[in-house]
N, C-alpha and C positions, 0 to 999 in steps of 0.2 A: 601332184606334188603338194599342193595346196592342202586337197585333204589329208596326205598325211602329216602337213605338220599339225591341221588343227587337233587328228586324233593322238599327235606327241602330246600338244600341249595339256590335251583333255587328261592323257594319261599321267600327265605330269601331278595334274589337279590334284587328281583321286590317290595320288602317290604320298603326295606329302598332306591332300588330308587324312590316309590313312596312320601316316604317320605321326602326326597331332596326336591324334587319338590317340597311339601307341603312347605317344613323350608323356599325354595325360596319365593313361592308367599306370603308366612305369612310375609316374611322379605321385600319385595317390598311393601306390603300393611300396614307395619308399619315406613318403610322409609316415602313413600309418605302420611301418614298421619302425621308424624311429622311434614314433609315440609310443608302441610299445615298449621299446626301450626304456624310454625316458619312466613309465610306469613301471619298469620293473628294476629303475634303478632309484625311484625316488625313495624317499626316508618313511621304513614305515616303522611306526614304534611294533614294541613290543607286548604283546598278549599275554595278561597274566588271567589264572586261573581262580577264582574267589567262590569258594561254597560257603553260601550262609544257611545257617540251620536252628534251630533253637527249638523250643515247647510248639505243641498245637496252639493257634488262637493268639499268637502274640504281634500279630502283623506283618510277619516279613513279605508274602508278597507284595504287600498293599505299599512294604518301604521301597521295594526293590522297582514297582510299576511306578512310585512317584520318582525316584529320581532317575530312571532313564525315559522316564515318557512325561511326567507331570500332570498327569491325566487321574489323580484318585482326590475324591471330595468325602463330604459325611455321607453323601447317597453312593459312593460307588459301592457295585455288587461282587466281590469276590468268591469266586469257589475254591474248594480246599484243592491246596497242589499235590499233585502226585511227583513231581519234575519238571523244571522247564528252565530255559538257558535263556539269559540274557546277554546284548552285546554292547557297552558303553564306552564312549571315548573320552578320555578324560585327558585335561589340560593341568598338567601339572606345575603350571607356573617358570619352567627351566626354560622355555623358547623349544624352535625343534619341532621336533613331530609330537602329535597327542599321542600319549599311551592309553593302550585299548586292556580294557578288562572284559573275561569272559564271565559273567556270575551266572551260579547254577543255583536255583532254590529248590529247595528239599522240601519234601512232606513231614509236615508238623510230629512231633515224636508227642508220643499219649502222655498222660501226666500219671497213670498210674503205673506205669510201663518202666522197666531200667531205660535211662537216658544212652541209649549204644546206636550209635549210625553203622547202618551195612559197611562194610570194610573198603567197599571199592570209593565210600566215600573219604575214605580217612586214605588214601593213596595218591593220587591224583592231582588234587587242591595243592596253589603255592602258597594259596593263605585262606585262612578263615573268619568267619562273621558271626559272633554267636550274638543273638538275639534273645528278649525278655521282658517282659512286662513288668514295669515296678507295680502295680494295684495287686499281684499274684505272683507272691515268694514262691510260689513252688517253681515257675520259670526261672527263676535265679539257682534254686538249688540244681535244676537239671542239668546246665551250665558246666557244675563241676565236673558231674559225672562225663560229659562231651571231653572236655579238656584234657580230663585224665586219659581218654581213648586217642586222642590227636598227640599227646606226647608219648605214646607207648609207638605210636604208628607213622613217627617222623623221619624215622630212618638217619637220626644224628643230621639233620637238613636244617635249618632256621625256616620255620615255618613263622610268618606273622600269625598274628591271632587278635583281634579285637572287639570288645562288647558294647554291645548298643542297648541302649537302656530305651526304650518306644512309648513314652509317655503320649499316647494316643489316647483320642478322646473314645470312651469305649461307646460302641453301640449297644442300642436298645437289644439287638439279637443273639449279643455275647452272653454269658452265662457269667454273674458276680462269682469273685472267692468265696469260697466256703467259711475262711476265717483273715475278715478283713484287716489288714494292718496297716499302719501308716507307711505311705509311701516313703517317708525323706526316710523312716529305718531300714524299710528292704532298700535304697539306694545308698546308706550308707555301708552297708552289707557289702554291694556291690562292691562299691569301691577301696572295702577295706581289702576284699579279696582280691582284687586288681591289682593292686600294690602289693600282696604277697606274690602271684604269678607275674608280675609284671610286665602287663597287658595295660593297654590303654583302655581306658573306659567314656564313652560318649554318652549325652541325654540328648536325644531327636526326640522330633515332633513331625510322624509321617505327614501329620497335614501342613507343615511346612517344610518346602523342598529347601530351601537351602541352609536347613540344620545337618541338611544332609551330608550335602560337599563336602564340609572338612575329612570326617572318617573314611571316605572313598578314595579322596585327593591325597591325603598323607600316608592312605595305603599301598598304593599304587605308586608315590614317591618309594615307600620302602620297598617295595618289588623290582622297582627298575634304578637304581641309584647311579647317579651320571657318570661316568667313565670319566678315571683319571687321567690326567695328562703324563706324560714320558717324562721323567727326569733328563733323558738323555736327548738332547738336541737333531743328535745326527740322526738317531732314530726318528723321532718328531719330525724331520725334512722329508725323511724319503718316505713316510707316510704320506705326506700331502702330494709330494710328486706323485704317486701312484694316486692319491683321489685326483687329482687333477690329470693326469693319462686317462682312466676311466671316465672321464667325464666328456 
């Protein structure tokens, strides 16, 4: 009798530390699916689309690697793009979640070449970044020719559109203009043309990153613009009551 209560009690042991074990994995695989929850209910901003494009040789990868990585000097080595997508999170000052911009860079368009991007570029895109070297008007004139293809190709949409003027220190391995002109004329060019298309126009300096910020911050403001409140009260309740049920 004796031994069978000791082999109850042994049975007992192994009973509930079986069951331990069970309350654990049950309680890990209810944790970890709450979390999942909770990530799939948290705030994520929204993903806007940005193709920047512009002339060959006017810097845009070199702009697009300083201000999501900050990693380009006078010695950094760039090679010509063919395509490639960047992912940046941008804090737009509203509180909230960061909105996320996806920029795509383009292969430089030739300079003796009609300034026309493939079509699947002009589709896509919620907004654009054209780019240009004030030391070489002809990047400015190319410009036009872009713009005229982005509003043929809008589909009646509000596409933003903003130019970036990359007054970048040019390297030794750049090729000068063939017919140099002062800079502050082609930049006034620029922006006399801005003010008829009514595009905002910036002066960055790739090798300073936070010349950068503003034209990506105020784009990205215009992409995702804050969501109005309800005039109507009752409506306004029983929306919170449902984020609050959901929560």
């Amino acid at each position: 009798m004796v031994f069978f209560n000791n082999n109850l009690r042994s049975l007992q042991k192994q009973y509930w530390r079986k069951l331990k074990r069970c309350s654990r994995f049950v309680y890990l695989f209810i944790f970890q699916y709450n979390l999942s929850i909770k990530m799939l209910n948290a705030k994520i901003g929204k993903v806007g689309k940005v193709l920047v494009c512009g002339m060959k040789n006017v810097g845009k990868t070199a702009l697009i690697e300083q201000l999501v990585y900050g990693n380009v000097n006078t010695e950094t080595e760039l090679h010509p793009t063919i395509e490639d997508i960047y992912v940046a999170s941008v804090d737009t000052g509203r509180g909230g979640a960061r909105e996320t911009l996806r920029i795509y860079d383009t292969a430089g368009l030739q300079g003796e070449q009609a300034a026309q991007l493939p079509r699947h570029y002009l589709q896509f895109p919620d907004a654009f970044v054209l780019v240009y070297d004030p030391t070489d008007p002809r990047s400015l004139d190319m410009l036009a020719d872009i713009k005229t293809d982005i509003d043929k190709h809008k589909e009646k949409k509000e596409v933003p559109v903003i130019v970036l003027a990359n007054v970048r220190a040019r390297s030794k391995k750049d090729t000068p203009p063939t017919t140099p002109i002062p800079v502050e004329s082609v930049m006034d060019r620029a922006n006399n043309w801005c003010q008829r298309e009514r595009i905002k126009h910036y002066t960055v300096n790739v090798m300073e990153r936070p010349s950068l910020y503003e034209p990506f911050t105020v784009l990205c403001a215009r992409l995702h613009p804050p969501q109005t409140k309800s005039t109507f009260p009752q409506l306004r309740q029983v929306m919170q009551n449902r984020q609050k049920s959901e929560v």
